[in-house]
N, C-alpha and C positions, 0 to 999 in steps of 0.2 A: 442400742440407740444412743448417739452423743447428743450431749443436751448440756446446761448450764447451770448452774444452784443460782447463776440470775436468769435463768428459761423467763419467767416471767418481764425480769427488767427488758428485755429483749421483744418480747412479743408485746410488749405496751410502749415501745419509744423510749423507755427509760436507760440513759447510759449506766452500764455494765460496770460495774465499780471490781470486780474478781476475776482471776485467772478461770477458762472454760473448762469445765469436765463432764464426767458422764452422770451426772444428775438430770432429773428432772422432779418436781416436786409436784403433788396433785392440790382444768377452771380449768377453767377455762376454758378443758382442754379447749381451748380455744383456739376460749381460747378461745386471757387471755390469750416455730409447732407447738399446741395444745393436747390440752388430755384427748384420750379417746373417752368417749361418756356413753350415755344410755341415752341422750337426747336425738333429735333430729338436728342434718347439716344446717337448717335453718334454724334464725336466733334473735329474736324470744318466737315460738311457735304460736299463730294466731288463727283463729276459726274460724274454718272456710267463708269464702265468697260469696255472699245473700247473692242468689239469680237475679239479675237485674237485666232491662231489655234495653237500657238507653246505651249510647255509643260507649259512655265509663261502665259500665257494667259488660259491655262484649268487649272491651278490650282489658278489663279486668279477668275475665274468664280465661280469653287467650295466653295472657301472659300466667297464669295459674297453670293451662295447660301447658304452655312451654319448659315453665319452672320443672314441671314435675317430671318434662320428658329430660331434664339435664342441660337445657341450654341455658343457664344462668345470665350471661351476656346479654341473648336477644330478652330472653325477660326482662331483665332490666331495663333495656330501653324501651319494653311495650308499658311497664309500672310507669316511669318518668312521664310519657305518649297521655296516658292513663291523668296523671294530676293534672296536665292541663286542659282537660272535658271538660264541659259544662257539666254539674252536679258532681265534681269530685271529691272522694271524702279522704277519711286520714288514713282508710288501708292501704293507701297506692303508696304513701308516703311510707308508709311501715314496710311494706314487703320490700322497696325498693331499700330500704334503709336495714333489711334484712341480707340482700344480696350484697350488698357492699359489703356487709360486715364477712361474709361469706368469701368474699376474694378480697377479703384483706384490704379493702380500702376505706380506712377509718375516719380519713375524710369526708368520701362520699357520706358516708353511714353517719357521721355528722349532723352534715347538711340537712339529708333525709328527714330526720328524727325531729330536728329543730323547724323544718316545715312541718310536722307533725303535730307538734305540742306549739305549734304557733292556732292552730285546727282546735286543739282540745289539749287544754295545760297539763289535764289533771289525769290523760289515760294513760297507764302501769306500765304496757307493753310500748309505748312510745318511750317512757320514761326507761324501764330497763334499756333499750337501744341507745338509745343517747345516753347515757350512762356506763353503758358499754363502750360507744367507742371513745368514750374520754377516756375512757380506761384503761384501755389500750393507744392513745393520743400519751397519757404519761399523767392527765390531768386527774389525780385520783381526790381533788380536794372538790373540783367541780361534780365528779362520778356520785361521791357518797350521797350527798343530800338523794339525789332521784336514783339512786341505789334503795336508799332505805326507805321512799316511797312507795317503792315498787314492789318489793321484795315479799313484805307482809300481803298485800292484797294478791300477788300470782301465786306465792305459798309456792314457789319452782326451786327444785336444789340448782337450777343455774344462777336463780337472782338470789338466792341465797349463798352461792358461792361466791359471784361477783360483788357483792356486796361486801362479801367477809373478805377478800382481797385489797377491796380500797381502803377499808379501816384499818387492815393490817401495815397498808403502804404508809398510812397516814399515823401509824404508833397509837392507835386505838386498840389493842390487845384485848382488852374484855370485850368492845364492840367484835371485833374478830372472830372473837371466838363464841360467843352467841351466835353470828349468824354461818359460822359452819356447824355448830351443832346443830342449828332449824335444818340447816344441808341435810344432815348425817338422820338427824329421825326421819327424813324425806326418805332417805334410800338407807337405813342403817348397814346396808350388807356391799357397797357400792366403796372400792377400794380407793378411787381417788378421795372420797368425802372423810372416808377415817385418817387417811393420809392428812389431808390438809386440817383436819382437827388434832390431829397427832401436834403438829407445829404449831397450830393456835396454842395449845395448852404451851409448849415452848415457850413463846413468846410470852403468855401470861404466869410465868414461872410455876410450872404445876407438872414437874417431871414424870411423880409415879403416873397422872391420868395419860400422858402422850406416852408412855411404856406401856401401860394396858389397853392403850388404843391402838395402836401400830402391831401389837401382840399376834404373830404368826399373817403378816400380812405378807411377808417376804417368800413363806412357802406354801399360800394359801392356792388353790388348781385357777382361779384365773390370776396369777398375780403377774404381771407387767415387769420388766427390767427398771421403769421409772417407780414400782412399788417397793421394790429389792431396795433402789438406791437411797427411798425417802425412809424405811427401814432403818437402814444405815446410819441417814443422817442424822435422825432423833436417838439411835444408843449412842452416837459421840454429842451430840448436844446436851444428855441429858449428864454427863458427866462419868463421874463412881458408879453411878449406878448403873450405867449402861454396860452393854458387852458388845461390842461390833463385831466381834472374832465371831460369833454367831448365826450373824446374818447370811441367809442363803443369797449369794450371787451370782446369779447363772452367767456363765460366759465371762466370768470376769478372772485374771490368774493374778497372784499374787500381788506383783508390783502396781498393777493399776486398783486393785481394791486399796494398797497403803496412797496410795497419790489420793485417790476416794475420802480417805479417812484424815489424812491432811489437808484438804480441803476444806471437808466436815471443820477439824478443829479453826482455822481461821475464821470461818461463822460464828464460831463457837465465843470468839475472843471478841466479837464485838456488842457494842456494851449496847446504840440506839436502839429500840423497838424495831425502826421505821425502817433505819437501814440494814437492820438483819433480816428482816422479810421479804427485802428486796430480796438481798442476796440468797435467801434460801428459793426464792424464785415459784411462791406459789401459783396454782395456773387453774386461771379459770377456765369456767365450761362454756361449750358450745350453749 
């Protein structure tokens, strides 16, 4: 799989400051292409639909039943149908603000979200959505604040990944790397989450913990070409102390692993928080 060590700056709007390579770094999978994750294609996941017999509750039902049969599109437009009933609530706005985020349109999912918390300020899963697609829009300053709303009360290794992505973008390094560790004890054995705390510890200069975190993630039975490469990237980050000669690289032959590894070190050379996280291209989840 080609991908970018800015994967991230790319799936959030954010211009792409580095030459493209076959990285990918783990969020998003989102994903902010995104990681593949443990979660569902829908994002933040929310609890089922109260039976309701008035017109917004049977056209809440239908578009429920359509979602689930794969028609995403017509759902959508039965959610949208759905907010203007009489007695509409904030779920139509959220699922509908679900599906946009879902085909990538981060505007839609926007708007969505922001009818949503116009409904009710203070709900998490509105808040993680609009939070989300700022963050994928490029806006990771506006994302944090209802990031870190959110985050604590869902307790989800997604809002704790996205979370841990906007403070990363924004040179917050201990924030970062907090809320990928809440990630990491959420799923401790869940390859993107040690990956992307691998690089938190990176960024918050803490070598040996991102070498015992990334530790045999390269040749672990599920491990990913994007686990191999994030592998990689943290023993040439980490300096001396690393060995990339190591790193198992399935499908990769010589010359494109030193292109790989000269990559790695241009990352390596840059000195901002904010702009090395870009460019390592962390990737939220679904």
């Amino acid at each position: 799989m080609a991908a970018a060590f800015g994967q991230l700056a790319s799936t959030l709007g954010v211009p792409n400051l580095f030459s493209p390579v076959a990285f990918r770094l783990v969020f998003l999978a989102a994903s902010l292409a995104l990681s593949a994750c443990s979660t569902s294609n829908s994002s933040p996941t929310l609890p089922p639909t109260p039976i309701d017999q008035t017109s917004y509750g049977r056209l809440m039902k239908l578009a429920d039943d359509v979602d689930q049969r794969g028609d995403h599109g017509t759902a959508a437009t039965l959610y949208l149908r759905a907010t203007q009933e009489p007695g509409a609530g904030i779920e139509a706005w959220n699922r509908l603000g679900e599906l946009k985020l879902v085909s990538r349109d981060a505007v839609g999912a926007e708007r969505a979200f922001q009818q949503a918390l116009a409904l009710d300020p203070d709900n998490p899963h509105s808040q993680l959505g609009l939070g989300t697609a700022q963050l994928r829009l490029g806006y990771a300053e506006r994302a944090q604040p209802l990031l870190a709303s959110a985050a604590p009360r869902l307790n989800s290794v997604a809002a704790f990944t996205r979370l841990g992505v906007a403070e990363a973008l924004l040179g917050h390094t201990a924030s970062a790397q907090d809320a990928f560790f809440s990630a990491k004890t959420l799923a401790p054995n869940d390859l993107d989450t040690r990956c992307n705390l691998a690089l938190a510890y990176i960024l918050n200069d803490q070598p040996g913990l991102a070498l015992d975190e990334i530790n045999g993630a390269d040749t672990a039975p599920a491990a990913q070409p994007r686990h191999q490469r994030n592998a990689l990237l943290v023993q040439v980050l980490v300096g001396r102390q690393g060995n990339p000669a190591e790193v198992r690289l399935d499908g990769i032959d010589a010359p494109q692993r030193q292109a790989l590894i000269d990559d790695a070190k241009r990352i390596a050379a840059i000195k901002d928080p904010a702009t090395r996280a870009q460019a390592m291209g962390l990737v939220e989840r679904h």
